[in-house]
N, C-alpha and C positions, 0 to 999 in steps of 0.2 A: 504639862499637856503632852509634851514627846512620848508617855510610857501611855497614855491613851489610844485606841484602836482608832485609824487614823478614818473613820468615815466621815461622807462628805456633811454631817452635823459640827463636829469634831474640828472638819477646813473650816465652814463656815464661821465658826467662832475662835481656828486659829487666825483666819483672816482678819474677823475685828480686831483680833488680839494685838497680829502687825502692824495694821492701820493706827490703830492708837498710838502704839510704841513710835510709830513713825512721826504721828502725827505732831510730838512733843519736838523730834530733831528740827523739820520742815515746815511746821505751820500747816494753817490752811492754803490750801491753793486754788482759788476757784478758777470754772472753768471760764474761759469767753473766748466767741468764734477766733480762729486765726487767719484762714482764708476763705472765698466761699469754696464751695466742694469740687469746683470743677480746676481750680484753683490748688486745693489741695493735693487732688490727684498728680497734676502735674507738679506742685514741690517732691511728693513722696516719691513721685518718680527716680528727682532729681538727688532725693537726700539717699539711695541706696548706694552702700559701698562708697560712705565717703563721710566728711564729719560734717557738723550742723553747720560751722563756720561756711565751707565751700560752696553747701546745699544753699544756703539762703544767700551766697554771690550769685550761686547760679539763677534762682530762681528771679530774685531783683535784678539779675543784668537781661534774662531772656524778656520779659515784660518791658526792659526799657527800650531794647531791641526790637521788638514787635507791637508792644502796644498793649496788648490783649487776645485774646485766646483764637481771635476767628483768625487773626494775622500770624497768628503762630500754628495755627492746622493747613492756612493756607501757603504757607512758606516752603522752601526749598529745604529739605534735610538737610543738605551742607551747612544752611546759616543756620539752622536751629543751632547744628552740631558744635557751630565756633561760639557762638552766643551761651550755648551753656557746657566748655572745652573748662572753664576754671574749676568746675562740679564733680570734673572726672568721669571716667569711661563714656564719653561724650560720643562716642559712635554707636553705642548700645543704645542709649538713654535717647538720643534724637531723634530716630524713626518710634521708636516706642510712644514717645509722647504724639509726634504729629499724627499715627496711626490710631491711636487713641480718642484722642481729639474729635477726627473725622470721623471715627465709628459715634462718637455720642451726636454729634450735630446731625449727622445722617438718621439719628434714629429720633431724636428729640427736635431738631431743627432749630435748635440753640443748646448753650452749658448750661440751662438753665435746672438744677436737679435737688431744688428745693424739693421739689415732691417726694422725695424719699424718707424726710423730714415725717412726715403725713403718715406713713406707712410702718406695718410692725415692724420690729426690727430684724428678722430673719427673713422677711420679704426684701426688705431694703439690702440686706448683704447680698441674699441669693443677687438682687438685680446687679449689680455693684460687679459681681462676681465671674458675671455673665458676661461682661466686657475683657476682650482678649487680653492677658496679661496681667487680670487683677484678681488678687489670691486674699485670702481672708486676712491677711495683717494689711493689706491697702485698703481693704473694703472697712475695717474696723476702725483705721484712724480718718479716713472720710466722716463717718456716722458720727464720732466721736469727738472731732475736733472740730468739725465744723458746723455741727448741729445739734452736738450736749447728747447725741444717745447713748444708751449705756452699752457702746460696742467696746471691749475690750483689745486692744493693741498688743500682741504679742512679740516686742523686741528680744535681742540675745541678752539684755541685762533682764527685763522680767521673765524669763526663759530660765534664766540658770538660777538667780534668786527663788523663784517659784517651787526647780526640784531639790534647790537644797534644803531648803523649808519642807519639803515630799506634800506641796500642794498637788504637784502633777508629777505622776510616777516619774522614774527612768527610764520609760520604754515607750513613755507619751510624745507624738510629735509635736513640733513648734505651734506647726497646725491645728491639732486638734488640744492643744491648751488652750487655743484662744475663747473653744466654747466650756472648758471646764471650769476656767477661771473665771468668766463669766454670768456661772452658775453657783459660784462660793462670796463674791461680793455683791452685796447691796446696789441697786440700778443707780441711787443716787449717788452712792460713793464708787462708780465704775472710775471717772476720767481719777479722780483725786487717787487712787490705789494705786491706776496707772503710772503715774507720776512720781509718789513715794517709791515703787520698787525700781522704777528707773533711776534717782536719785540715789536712789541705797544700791543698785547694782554698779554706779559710777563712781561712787564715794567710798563703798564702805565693802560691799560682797564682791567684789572684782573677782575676774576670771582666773588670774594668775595670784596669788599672795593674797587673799582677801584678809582684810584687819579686822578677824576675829576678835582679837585683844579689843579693838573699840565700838564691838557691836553691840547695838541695844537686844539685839533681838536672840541672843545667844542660849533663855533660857527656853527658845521655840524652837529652837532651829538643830534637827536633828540630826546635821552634819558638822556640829561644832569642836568634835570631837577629833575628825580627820583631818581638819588643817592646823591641831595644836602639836 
């Protein structure tokens, strides 16, 4: 498949071709809610620049701290700031969240954002998007984790997995991967793809030394060549 013109027919059935191969390392992984959305938003906050371990201290210590979300928009930044200080960069992350927060209540007059759920799914990112501070990989794992759509989540492990694979050029942003990738997997296999190349970006394609030697996917991947 690498000596094949690489058009988006061509991804599209390099991507089944991945999913498969992956599918045999990883199993099936279904999806089911993790938080509601308003919920999410504030982990995702919490989880940038930092590992999942910290992100989900912080996130269970600030809720045990506040309670819930109207106690945590109404609160003073300093305590947001100590409540989630294990999570890291806790002086960025604390007015962002309660800023947040207050722009959705103010507009909705609760976190109430099941309705987006309702809604296509580029209408839902755009609104998502439209919230100060929220860029298309916070709006994607909203949609996505917390309501099953098929928004695509573009982390730095599906990021680099994705150009070594040359799903998404060299010269394509993080950004705008999020909608080409999008467009090459199946709506019902979006979160499960999601997933496989994070696990294979963690496990196996890593950024520094990736174990070429134990990759499945070595007869795809058209950079197999330059880490031998």
């Amino acid at each position: 498949m690498t000596g094949i013109k690489n058009g988006p027919k061509t991804k599209k059935l390099k991507v089944k071709a991945v999913s498969d191969l992956l599918s045999d390392i990883y199993g099936s992984i279904p999806w089911k809610p993790r938080y509601n959305a308003a919920e999410e938003l504030v982990y995702t906050i919490l989880s940038q620049h930092t590992s999942d371990i910290n992100s989900e201290r912080a996130f269970h210590n600030i809720l045990a701290v506040f309670g819930d979300l109207d106690h945590i928009a109404d609160a003073d930044v300093d305590d947001i700031e100590v409540a989630i200080r294990r999570g890291g960069l806790s002086k960025t992350k604390a007015p962002r969240i309660k800023s947040i927060l207050n722009e959705i209540r103010e507009e909705l007059g609760s976190f109430d954002l099941s309705f987006l759920a309702e809604m296509p799914l580029q209408e839902a990112k755009a609104w998502l998007i439209n919230l100060k501070g929220v860029g298309p990989k916070t709006a994607a794992i909203i949609l996505c984790f917390s309501f099953g759509m098929p928004a695509m989540p573009v982390d730095t492990h599906i990021y680099r997995v994705a150009q070594r694979l040359s799903l998404v050029g060299k010269k394509i942003s993080a950004e705008k991967a999020h909608d080409i990738l999008e467009s090459l997997v199946a709506p019902e296999e979006v979160f499960q793809f999601h997933m496989y190349l994070i696990k294979h970006g963690r496990d196996t394609c890593k950024a520094q030394n990736p174990k070429c030697n134990q990759c499945s996917l070595t007869e795809l991947c058209p950079s197999f060549k330059r880490y031998q």
